[in-house]
N, C-alpha and C positions, 0 to 999 in steps of 0.2 A: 944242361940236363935238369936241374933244380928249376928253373921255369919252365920247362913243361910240366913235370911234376903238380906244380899249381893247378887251383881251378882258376878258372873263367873269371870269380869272383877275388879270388884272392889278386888275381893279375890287375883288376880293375883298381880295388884296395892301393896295392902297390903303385902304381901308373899314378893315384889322386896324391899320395902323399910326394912322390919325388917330383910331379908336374907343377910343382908350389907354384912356380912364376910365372907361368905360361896360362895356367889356371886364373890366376889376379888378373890377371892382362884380358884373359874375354870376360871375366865378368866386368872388368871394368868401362870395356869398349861396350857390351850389351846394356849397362844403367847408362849408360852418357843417351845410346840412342833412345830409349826407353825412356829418359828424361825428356830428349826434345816432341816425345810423341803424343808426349799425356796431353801440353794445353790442347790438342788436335783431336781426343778422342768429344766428342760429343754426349750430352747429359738430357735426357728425357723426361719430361715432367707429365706426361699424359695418360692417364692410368690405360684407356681406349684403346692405344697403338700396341697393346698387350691382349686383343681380345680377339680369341679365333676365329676362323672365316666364317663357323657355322653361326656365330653370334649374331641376333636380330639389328643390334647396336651397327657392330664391323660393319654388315651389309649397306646398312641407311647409311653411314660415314663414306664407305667408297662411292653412292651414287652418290651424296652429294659432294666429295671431291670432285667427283667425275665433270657434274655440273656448275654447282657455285662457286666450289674452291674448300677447303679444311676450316672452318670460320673459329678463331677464337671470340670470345668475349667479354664486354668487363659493364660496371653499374657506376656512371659518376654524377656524385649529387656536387650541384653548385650551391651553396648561401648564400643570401642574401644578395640577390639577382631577380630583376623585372623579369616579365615576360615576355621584351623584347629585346632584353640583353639575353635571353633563353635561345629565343630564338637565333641571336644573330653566332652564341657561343654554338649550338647546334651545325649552324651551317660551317663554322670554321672547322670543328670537329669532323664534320661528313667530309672536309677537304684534301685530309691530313691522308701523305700516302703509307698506303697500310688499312684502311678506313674503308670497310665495304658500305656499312649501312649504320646509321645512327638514327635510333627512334626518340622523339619528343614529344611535348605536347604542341608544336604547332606543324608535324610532321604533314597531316592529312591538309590542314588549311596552309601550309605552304605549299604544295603541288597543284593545288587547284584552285585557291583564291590569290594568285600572286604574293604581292607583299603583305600584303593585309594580316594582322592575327585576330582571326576569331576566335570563340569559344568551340570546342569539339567533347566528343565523348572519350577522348585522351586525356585532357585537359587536366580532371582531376588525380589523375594517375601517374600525370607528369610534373604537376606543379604544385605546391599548398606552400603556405605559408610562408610565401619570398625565396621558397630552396626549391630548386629544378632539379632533376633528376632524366640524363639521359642513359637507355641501352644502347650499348657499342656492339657491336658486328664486326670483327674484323676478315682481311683477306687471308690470311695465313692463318695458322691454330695459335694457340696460347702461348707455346715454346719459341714460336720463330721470333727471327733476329727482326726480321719485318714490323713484327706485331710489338716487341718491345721498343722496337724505336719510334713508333707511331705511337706507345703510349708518353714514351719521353715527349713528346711535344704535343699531348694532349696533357701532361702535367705544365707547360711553358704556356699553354692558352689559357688553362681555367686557373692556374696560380695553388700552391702545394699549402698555398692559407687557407682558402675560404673555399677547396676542393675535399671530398672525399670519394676516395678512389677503393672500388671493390669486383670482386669476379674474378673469375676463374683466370682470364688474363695477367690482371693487374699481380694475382696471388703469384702465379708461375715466375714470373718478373723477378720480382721480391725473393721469391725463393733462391731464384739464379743467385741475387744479385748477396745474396746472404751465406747461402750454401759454403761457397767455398773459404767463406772468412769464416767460418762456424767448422767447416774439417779442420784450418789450418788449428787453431785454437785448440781442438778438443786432444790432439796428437800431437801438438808441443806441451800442453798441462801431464798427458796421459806420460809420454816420455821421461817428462820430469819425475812422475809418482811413482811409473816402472822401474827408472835409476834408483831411487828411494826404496823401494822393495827388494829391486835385488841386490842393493851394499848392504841390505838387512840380514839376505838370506846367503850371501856368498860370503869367500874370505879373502877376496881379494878388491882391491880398489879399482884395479883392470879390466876386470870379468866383465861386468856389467856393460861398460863403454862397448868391448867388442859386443857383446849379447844384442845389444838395439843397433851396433851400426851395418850387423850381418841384416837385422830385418828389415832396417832402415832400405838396405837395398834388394831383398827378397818385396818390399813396397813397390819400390820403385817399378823394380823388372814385372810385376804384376798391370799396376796401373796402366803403363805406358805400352803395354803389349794388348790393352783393351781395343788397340787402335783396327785390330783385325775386326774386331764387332761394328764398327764404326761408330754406334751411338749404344750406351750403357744407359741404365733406369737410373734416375734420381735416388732412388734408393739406395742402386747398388754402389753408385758413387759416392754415396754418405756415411757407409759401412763398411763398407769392401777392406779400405784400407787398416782403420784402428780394430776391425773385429778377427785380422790375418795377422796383426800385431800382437792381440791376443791371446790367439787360439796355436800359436807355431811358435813362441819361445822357449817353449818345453825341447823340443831338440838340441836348441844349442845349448840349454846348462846340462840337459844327459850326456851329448860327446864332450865336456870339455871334464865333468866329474869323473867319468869314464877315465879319458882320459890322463888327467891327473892320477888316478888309482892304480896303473899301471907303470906309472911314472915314477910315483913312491916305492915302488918295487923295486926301483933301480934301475928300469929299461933305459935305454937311450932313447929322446924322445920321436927320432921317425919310426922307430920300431915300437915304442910307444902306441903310437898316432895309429898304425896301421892295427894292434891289437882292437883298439878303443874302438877303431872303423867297425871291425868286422863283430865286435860285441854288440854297439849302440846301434846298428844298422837295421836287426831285423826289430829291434823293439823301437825304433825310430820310425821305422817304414808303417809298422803297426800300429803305430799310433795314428799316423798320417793317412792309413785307410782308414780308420773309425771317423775320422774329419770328415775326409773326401767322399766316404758312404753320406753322411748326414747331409752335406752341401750339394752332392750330386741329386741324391731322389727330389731336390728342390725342382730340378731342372724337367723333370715329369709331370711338374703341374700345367692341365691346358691353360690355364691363364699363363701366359708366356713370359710375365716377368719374371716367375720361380725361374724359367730355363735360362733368365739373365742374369739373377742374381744365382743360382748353381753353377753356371760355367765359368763365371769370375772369381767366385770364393775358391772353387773347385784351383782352377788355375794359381789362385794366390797361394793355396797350398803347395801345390807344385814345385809353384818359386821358391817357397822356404824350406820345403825340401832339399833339392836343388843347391841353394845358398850354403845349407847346413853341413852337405853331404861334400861340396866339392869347396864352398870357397874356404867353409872355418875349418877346417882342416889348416889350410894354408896362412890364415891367419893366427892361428891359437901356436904353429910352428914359428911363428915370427915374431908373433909377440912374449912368447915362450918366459922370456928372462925378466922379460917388464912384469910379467904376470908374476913371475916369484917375486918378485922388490917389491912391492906394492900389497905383497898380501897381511890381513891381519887376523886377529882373532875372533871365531864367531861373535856375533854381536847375542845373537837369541842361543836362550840354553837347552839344553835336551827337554824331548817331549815323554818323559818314561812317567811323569807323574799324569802329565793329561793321558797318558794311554790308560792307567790305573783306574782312573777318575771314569773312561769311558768302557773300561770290563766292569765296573759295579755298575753302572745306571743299564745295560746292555738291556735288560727284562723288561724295561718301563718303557726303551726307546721301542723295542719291538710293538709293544703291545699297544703304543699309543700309533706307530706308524700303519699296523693294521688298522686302527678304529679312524685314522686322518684319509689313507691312502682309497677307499670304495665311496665316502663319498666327497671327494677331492677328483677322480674319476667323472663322476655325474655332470660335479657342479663348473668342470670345465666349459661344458658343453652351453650354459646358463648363463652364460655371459648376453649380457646386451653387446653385437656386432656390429662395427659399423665397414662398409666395406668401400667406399667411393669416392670423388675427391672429396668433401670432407674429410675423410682418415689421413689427407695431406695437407690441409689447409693449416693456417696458421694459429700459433700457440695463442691463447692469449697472454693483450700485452704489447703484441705486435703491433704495427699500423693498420695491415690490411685488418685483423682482427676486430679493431676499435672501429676503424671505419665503418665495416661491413653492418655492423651494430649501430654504428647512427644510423646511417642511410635505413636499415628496416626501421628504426625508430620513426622516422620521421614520413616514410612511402609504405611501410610493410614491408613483407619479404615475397620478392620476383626470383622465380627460378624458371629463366629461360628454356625453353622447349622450341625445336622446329620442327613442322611437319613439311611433309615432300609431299605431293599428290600428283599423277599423272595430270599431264594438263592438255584440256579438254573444253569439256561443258563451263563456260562461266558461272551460269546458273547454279550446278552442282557444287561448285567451289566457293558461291555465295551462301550457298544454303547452309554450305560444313562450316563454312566462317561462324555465321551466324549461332549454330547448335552449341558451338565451340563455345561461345562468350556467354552462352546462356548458362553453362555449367558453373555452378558455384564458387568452385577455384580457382573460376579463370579469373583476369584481373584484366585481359583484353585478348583478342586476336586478330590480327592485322593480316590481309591477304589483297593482292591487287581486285580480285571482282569483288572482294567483300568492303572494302574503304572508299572503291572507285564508285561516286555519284551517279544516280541510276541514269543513263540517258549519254553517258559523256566517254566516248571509247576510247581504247587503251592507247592507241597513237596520238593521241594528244597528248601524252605521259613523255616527258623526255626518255631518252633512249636508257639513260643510266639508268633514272629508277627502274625502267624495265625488266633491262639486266638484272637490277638486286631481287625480283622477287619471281621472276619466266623468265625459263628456259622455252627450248623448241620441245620439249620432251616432260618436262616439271614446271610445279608453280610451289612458290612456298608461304608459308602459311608461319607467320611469327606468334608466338601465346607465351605469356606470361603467367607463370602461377604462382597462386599464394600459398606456396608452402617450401617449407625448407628442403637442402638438396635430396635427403637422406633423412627417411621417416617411415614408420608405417603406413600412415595418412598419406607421406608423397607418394610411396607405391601405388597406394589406393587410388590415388588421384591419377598418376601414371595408366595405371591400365583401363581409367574409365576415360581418360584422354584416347589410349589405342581401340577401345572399342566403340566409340563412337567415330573416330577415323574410318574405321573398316567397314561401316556401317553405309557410309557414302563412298567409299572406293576399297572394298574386296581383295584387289590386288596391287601390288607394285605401290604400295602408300606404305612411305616410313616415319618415323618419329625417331627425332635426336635432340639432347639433353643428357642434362649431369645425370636425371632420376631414372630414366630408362638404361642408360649404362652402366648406373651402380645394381641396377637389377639383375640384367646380364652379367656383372662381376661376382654379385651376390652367388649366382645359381651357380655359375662355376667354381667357384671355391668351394664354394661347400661340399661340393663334389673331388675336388680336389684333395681337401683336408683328412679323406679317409685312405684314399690312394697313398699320399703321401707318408702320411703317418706310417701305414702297415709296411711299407716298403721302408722307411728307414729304418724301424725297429729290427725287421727281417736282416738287411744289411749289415748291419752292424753286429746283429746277433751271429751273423757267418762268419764275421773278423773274430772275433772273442771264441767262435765255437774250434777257429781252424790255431788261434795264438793256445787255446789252453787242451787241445786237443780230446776235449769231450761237450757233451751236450747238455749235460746239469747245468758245468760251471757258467756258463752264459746267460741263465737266467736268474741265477742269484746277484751277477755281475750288474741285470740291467734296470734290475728292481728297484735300486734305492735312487736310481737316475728314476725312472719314469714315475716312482711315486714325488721326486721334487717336480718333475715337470709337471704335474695333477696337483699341486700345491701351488705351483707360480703361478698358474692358468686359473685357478679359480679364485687367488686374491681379488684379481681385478671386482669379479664378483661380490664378492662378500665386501669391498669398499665400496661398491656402489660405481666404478666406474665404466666408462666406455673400452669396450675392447677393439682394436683395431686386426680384421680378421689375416691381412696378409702378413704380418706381424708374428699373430697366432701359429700358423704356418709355420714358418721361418724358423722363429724362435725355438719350438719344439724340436723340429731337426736341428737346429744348432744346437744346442742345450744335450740333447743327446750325443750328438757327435763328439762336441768337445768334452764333457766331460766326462763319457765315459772311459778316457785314460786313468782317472783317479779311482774308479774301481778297478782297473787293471792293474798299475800299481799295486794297490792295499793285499789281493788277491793272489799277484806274485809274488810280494812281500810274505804275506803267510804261508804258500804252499814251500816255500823257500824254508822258513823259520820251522816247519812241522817236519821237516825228516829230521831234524834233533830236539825239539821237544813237544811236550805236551800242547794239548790245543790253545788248553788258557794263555800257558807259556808264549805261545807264536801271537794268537791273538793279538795280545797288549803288543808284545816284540813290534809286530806288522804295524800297529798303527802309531807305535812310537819313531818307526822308521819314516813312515809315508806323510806324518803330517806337514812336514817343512815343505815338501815336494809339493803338498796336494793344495798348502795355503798358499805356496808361490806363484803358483799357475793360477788359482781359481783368486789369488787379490790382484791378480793382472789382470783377469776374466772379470770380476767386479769393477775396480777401477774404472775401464774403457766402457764398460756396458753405461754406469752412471754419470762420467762426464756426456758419453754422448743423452742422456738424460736431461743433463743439465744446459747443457751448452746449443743443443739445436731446437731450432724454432719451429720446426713441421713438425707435426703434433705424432705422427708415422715414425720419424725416426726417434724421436724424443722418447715414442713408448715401448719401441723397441729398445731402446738402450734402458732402459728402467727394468722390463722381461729379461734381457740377458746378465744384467747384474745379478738381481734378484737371482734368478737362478741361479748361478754362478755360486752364491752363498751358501743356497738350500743344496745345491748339490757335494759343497763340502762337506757340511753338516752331517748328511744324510751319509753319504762315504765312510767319515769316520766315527758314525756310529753304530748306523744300521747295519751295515755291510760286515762289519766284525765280526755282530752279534748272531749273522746269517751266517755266515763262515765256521761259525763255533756248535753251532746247532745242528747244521748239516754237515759236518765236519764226517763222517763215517761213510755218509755216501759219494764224499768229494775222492774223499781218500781209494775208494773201491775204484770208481771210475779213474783216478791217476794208475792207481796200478794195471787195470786194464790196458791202459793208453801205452805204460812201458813196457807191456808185456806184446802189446803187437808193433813198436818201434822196435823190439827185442827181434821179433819173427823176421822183422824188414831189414835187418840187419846183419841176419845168418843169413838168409834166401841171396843178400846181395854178396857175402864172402864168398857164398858156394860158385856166386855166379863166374867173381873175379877172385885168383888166389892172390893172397900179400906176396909183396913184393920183396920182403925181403924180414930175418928175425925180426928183428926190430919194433918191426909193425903187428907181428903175433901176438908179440911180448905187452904193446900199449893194450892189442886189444883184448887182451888175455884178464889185465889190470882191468879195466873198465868193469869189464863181466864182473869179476869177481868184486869187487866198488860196489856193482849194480846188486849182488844179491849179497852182499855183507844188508845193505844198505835193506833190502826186503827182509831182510831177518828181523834187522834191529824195528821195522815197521810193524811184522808180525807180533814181537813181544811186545812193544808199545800197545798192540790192540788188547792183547793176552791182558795185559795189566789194567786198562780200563777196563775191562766187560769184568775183573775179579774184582774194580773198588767199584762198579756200577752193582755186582749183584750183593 
């Protein structure tokens, strides 16, 4: 009879705590498979394969999959090399499989003068001073397995000494081949720091150990469940893991404090357990919406890496939910006794003095976060953006880095372009060659009727070159330009590149390169970043408006978060740096997501401490309570944000992890100052609206007795008590008010 009685929720409760064994047991079976599925998930380095169908870029990429094949390719200069050691390393290079087309300078007089090397109008663009310099073409794009093993033995021909190897190819390689040695590192350092923080913040030797090995395996179940998307973004694979390490240990020290708090009462500990459940649950689950809102609106960006990296942060949340909800229950039950033998004395002392410290300065914090926060707003926006592979290319320092930088040294800088043109009129296709190279930035442009000697027809061309440059359908048209991938000037150069294309072919003519794609990435994101933005603040401001049950307390909550993120976002600026715009993105909703837990804390902390004292009184109370809480989380949230800083080589993930520390700090800061002092100021109209709020949970409350009668005294009698709690409790509010409005007047 007593279990029907239950609810739904309390039966679920019950079922997690006595199912302890059976419990361990899937989750254990779920990380084993989960383990063997992660090396199987696939890692994407190509910003492209994230660009919608209606993108000018997507379009010209599928005709020429369609046609040529997905071409990666890379820039290798040889030293100290003749020009018929050029030539003869050229031809082994074009041989290697993997190897669509490889341009030199005896490219054109080896197709048509035999062996011979003469002099051409290539010559100086491929060769100066004993260093040659050839463009790679390969058959596959930059990520495949094809394209990197073809570059492995174009490092075996030209020799890793008197080579330097650069391009978008060679960079992806590199990246592979560093990536996963740069996560393992940054997440055993980070481990190590997080052990170190929480035996600082906890009292027990224990604690900590279960705390990272529940996330350890909320990782796991994450990564390895990726296997459903088949291929995940370099990004998200760079992040995913230490920023869901991060942003989800907050769960498991509230149920296990929780749970001890009950435990010192004298419960027995599964009765215990199942209190602590059904306490830590809804403010567990609340927290994990304010996440999952942030992570999720990512997944709304048309550039579709947002919707990869949203739905796996989103998911890794899940897991740790999940984790926290069914497995450490069953753990924290088992380790129970270890956990008391092992405990010690806090190590850090109370924070009543920094609370003191931060109700005096409260005037000065306010007034200077108004005069920081409008134009910290502006100057977000003022960043120099960079949006293209650049914003993933290598740190300096690197190899590809250093390289990339001789080789312009010594040739300039080629940023490969190809154009497609219906194929047709030779003449036509001679003429646009021609107009092409006459343009200033071009550095050459190679097309079969524009290289092929007047008088000498295409079938005397072996069959292969053919293929490399016509189709039955297209002809392509190779240009090199002298400018960097990612500029103003490339833009500029780009679009007088496509209208001089269109000028000679109108329709069905595309153009593909780094500069054209980072355009179309540009346009999108930008477009993106307001979507994005308005919809996470929106989200999030739903969770906090439905946790505190009014529509003030939400935007006092979200203030002190959005003025640190108008603070992190306009540093870059003001140092003079480069801003990496999906980064931008990202960070913003992360940054908000996660840390608006520490203004929920501080806010329940106070509305808690204000039904028995004065505002000052709760004030200080609230932030002497919250600060341990609010440094624990946000120096885990630092910590990971700056190894991954420190520790990765893509200039992308590197500044990302710099944006999320960074914040991470400002968002303390700002929490436990601003936030107080916002709490304290508008304390009369917070307070009007809570009693609103009780006064129609009051309404909802008789409507439902009327509807069902108690079951028995008993229950008249508790709810009898409440009532009466509830308006002792509004008395003692009303003369609280009574007394300030007599020392106000």
């Amino acid at each position: 009879m007593k279990n029907r009685d239950k609810s739904w929720f309390d039966r679920i409760v019950h079922l997690i705590v006595t199912k302890e064994v059976h419990i361990k047991r899937i989750f254990f079976v779920l990380t084993v498979v989960c383990a063997i599925c992660f090396p199987f998930v696939g890692v994407n380095y190509d910003l492209s394969k994230y660009l919608p169908d209606f993108a000018p870029t997507k379009q010209a990429l599928d005709v020429m999959e369609e046609e040529f094949g997905y071409p990666g390719t890379a820039r290798i200069m040889v030293k100290d090399v003749s020009m018929q050691e050029a030539k003869s390393l050229r031809k082994q290079i074009s041989e290697v499989d993997g190897v669509d087309l490889v341009v030199g300078a005896d490219l054109a007089t080896n197709v048509y003068m035999g062996d011979g090397f003469l002099d051409n109008d290539l010559t100086d663009e491929f060769y100066k001073d004993g260093n040659a310099v050839f463009e790679v073409i390969f058959e596959d794009g930059d990520s495949d397995k094809s394209t990197h093993k073809a570059i492995n033995q174009i490092y075996r021909i030209v020799g890793m000494d008197r080579g330097c190897f650069a391009g978008s190819a060679v960079a992806s390689k590199e990246r592979e081949a560093s990536i996963t040695r740069e996560i393992a590192m940054a997440i055993g350092v980070a481990l190590v720091i997080i052990w170190l923080i929480l035996t600082l913040t906890t009292t027990s030797w224990m604690e900590p150990f279960l705390f990272i090995y529940v996330m350890v395996v909320a990782i796991i179940l994450n990564m390895g469940s990726n296997i459903m998307f088949g291929r995940i973004s370099f990004f998200t694979f760079s992040t995913a893991a230490i920023l869901q390490l991060a942003v989800s240990m907050d769960y498991s020290i509230f149920l296990l404090h929780t749970f001890n708090g009950y435990k010192s009462q004298g419960m027995e500990r599964h009765l215990a357990m199942e209190a602590a459940l059904k306490e830590a649950c809804s403010s567990i689950l609340a927290s994990g919406a304010t996440t999952i809102v942030g992570f999720l609106v990512i997944a709304f960006m048309r550039f579709t890496i947002g919707k990869d990296v949203g739905f796996v942060l989103t998911k890794g949340i899940i897991c740790s939910l999940a984790a926290v909800l069914f497995l450490m229950p069953a753990l924290i039950l088992q380790f129970d006794d270890r956990i008391a033998r092992t405990a010690h004395k806090p190590f850090l002392p109370s924070f009543d003095r920094f609370a003191v410290l931060m109700h005096r300065i409260r005037h000065v914090v306010f007034i200077v976060s108004i005069l920081v926060a409008v134009p910290c707003y502006f100057g977000q926006s003022m960043n120099h953006f960079m949006y293209g592979d650049n914003a993933i290319g290598a740190s300096p320092g690197t190899r590809v880095y250093e390289d990339t930088k001789e080789i312009d040294a010594a040739f300039g800088k080629s940023n490969p372009v190809i154009a497609m043109v219906p194929n047709g009129s030779v003449v036509q296709e001679r003429e646009l060659t021609e107009a092409l190279e006459d343009l200033p930035f071009v550095n050459y442009a190679l097309s079969m009727a524009g290289t092929l000697p007047a008088g000498i027809p295409e079938s005397f061309l072996p069959q292969a070159v053919r293929d490399q440059m016509r189709t039955d359908d297209y002809a392509r048209i190779m240009i090199s330009v002298d400018t960097e991938q990612e500029s103003d000037y490339a833009f500029a150069c780009s679009n007088e590149l496509d209208r001089v294309i269109k000028e000679y072919y109108p329709e069905h003519a595309y153009m593909i390169g780094m500069t054209p794609t980072t355009i179309d990435i540009r346009d999108i994101l930008t477009d993106d970043y307001n979507k994005v933005s308005l919809l996470s603040l929106a989200g999030v401001a739903i969770v906090v408006m439905i946790t505190f049950h009014s529509v003030f307390v939400p935007i006092l909550v979200i203030i002190p978060i959005e003025v640190a993120i108008y603070l992190n976002m306009t540093l870059p600026y003001i140092m003079g740096e480069n801003m990496i715009y999906i980064g931008y993105i990202i960070v913003s909703c992360l940054q908000l997501g996660a840390t608006i837990d520490y203004s929920i804390l501080m806010t329940n902390n106070y509305l808690g401490f204000r039904k028995e004292y004065d505002r000052q009184e709760a004030q200080m109370r609230a932030i002497s309570k919250s600060t341990l809480s609010i440094l624990t989380s946000g120096g885990i949230l630092t910590v990971v944000g700056y190894l991954l800083y420190f520790t990765s080589s893509i200039q992308a993930i590197s500044q990302v992890g710099r944006l999320v520390g960074r914040g991470a700090i400002l968002s303390m800061v700002l929490v436990l100052s601003l936030l107080p002092a916002l709490l304290s100021l508008f304390d009369k109209q917070i307070q009007r609206q809570q009693q609103k709020a009780a006064l129609r949970m009051e309404k909802k409350r008789e409507k439902k007795q009327k509807d069902k009668k108690p079951e028995d005294g008993e229950q008249k009698a508790q709810e009898g008590t409440e009532r009466e709690d509830e308006i002792q409790e509004a008395l003692m509010q009303q003369k609280t008010e009574e007394q300030e409005g007599g020392e106000t007047a």
